[in-house]
C-alpha positions in Angstrom: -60.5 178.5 53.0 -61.7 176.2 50.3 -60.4 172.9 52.2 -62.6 174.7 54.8 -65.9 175.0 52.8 -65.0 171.3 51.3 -65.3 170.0 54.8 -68.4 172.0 56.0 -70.3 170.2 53.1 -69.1 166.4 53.5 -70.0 166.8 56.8 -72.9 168.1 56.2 -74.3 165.8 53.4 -72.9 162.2 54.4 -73.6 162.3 57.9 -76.6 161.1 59.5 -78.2 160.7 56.4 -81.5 159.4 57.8 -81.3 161.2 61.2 -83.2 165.1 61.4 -80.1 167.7 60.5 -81.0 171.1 61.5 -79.4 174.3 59.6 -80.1 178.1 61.4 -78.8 181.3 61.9 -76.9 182.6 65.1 -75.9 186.3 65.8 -74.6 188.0 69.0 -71.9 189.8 70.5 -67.8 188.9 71.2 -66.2 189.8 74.1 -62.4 189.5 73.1 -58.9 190.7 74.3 -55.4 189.7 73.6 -53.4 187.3 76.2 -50.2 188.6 76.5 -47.3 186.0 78.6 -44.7 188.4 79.9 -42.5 185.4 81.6 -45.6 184.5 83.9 -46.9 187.7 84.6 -49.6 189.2 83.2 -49.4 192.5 80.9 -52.4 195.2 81.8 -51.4 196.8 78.6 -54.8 196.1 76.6 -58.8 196.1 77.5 -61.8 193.3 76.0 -63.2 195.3 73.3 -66.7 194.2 72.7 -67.8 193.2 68.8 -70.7 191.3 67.2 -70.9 188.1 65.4 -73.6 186.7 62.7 -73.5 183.5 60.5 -74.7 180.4 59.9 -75.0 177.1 62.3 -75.8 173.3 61.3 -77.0 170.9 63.9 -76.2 166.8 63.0 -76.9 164.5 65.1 -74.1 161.4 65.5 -75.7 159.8 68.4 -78.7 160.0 70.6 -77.1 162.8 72.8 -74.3 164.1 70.2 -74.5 165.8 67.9 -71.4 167.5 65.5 -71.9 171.7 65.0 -70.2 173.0 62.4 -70.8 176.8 61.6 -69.7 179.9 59.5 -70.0 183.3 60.9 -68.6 186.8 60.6 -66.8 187.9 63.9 -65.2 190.9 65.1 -61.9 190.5 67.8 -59.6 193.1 69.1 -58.7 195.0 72.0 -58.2 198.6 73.4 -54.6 200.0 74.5 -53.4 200.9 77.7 -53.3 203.0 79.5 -55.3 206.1 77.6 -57.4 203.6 75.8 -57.0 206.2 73.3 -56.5 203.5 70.2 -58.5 200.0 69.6 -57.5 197.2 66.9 -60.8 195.8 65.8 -60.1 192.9 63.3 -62.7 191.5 61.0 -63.1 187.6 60.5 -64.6 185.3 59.1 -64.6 181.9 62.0 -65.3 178.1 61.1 -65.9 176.6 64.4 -66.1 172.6 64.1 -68.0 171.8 67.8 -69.1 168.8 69.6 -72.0 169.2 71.4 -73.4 166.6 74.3 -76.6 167.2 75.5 -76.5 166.9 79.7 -79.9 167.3 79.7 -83.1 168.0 77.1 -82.4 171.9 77.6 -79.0 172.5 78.2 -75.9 171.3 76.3 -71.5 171.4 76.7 -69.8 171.9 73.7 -66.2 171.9 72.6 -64.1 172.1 69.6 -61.5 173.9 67.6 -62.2 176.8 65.5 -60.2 178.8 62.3 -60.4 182.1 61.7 -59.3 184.3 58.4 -58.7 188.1 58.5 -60.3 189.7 56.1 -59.6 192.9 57.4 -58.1 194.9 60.2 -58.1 198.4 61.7 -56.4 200.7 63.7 -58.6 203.5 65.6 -56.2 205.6 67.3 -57.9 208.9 68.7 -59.9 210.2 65.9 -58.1 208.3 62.6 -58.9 205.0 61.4 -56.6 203.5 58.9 -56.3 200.1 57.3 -53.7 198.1 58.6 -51.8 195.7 56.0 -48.4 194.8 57.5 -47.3 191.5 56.8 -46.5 190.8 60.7 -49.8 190.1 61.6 -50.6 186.3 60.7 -54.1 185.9 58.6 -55.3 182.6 60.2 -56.5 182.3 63.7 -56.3 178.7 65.5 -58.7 178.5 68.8 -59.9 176.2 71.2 -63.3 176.7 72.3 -65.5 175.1 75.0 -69.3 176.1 76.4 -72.2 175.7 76.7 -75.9 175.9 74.7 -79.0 176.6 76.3 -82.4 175.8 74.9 -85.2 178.8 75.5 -88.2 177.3 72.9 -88.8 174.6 70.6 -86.4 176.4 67.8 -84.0 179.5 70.0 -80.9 178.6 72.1 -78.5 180.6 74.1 -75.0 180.0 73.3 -72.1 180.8 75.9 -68.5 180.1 74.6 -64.9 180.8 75.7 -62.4 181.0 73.1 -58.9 180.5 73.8 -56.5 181.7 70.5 -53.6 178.9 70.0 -52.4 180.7 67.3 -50.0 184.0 67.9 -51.6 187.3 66.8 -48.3 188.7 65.4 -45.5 187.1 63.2 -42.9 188.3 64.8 -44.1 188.5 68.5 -44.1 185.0 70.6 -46.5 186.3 73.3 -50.0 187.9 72.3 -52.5 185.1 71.2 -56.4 186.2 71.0 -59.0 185.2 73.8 -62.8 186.0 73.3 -66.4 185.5 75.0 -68.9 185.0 72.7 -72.5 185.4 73.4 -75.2 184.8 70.5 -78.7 183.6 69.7 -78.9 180.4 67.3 -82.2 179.6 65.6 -82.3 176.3 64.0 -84.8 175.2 61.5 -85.0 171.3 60.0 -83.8 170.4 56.4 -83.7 166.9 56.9 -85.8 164.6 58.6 -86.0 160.5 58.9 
């Protein structure tokens, strides 16, 4: 997580240092379930389970329309069992999403990137008990791949739409689940640095 933080400030302070570098606030919701491969077919064992996410974005500009978007938020995944949907996992994490953003036109941008997660905790809600879950077969880091795409509404709010697809697998000792989320969220953006 410190590596993490290390890179979110070089990037942050050497790049583009006379270009305008914008640093905001995003919050929103997640839309996430687990992708299950059962040999090709697909497992209806699970629901999306809808969360919320809230953190911090950075806009820096690399070129007239890129511009790198690295950002640190607070992001709830999980899903909801099959076929009572009697029991949820919700699982608490902290996301450091490194994206690319090209700007197709003034208003509306596509974005890509990788993103790491770490757990910081995780529950179990199964009828009317929650408990802590701290087994050692569920891995702590998350590896995604995201893509979307950024809308802007007004001179400083943007609409952000982005599909996450989880490289890395959600248990230890499972081959098959990996994580796969919507997320949905309002950025504002605010200049720090200007020419």
């Amino acid at each position: 997580m410190k590596s993490l933080f290390l890179i979110f400030t070089m990037l942050s302070s050497q790049v583009c240092i006379n270009a305008q570098i914008e640093a905001g606030f995003k919050m929103g919701l997640s839309f996430s379930n687990l992708r299950p491969d059962c040999q090709g077919v697909d497992c209806p064992y699970t629901r999306v389970l809808p969360g919320v996410l809230f953190g911090l974005t950075m806009d820096i500009p690399l070129d007239d329309d890129l511009t790198l978007q690295p950002e640190l938020f607070y992001v709830t995944k999980g899903f909801e069992g099959r076929p009572d949907l009697t029991s949820a996992e919700i699982v608490n994490y902290v996301a450091f999403p490194i994206m690319l953003n090209y700007q197709v036109t003034p208003r509306l941008g596509l974005k890509a990137g990788p993103e790491y997660s770490y757990e910081f905790n995780h529950l179990l809600l199964n009828g009317t008990s929650i408990r802590d879950v701290t087994e050692d077969t569920l891995r702590k880091f998350d590896t995604s791949l995201s893509i979307g795409f950024c809308i802007q509404l007004n001179y400083r709010w943007y609409l952000d739409l982005r599909y996450t697809e989880g490289l890395s697998l959600f248990a230890v000792d499972d081959p098959r689940p990996k994580y796969r989320s919507v997320y949905l969220s309002f950025n504002r953006l605010l200049e720090v640095k200007g020419d």
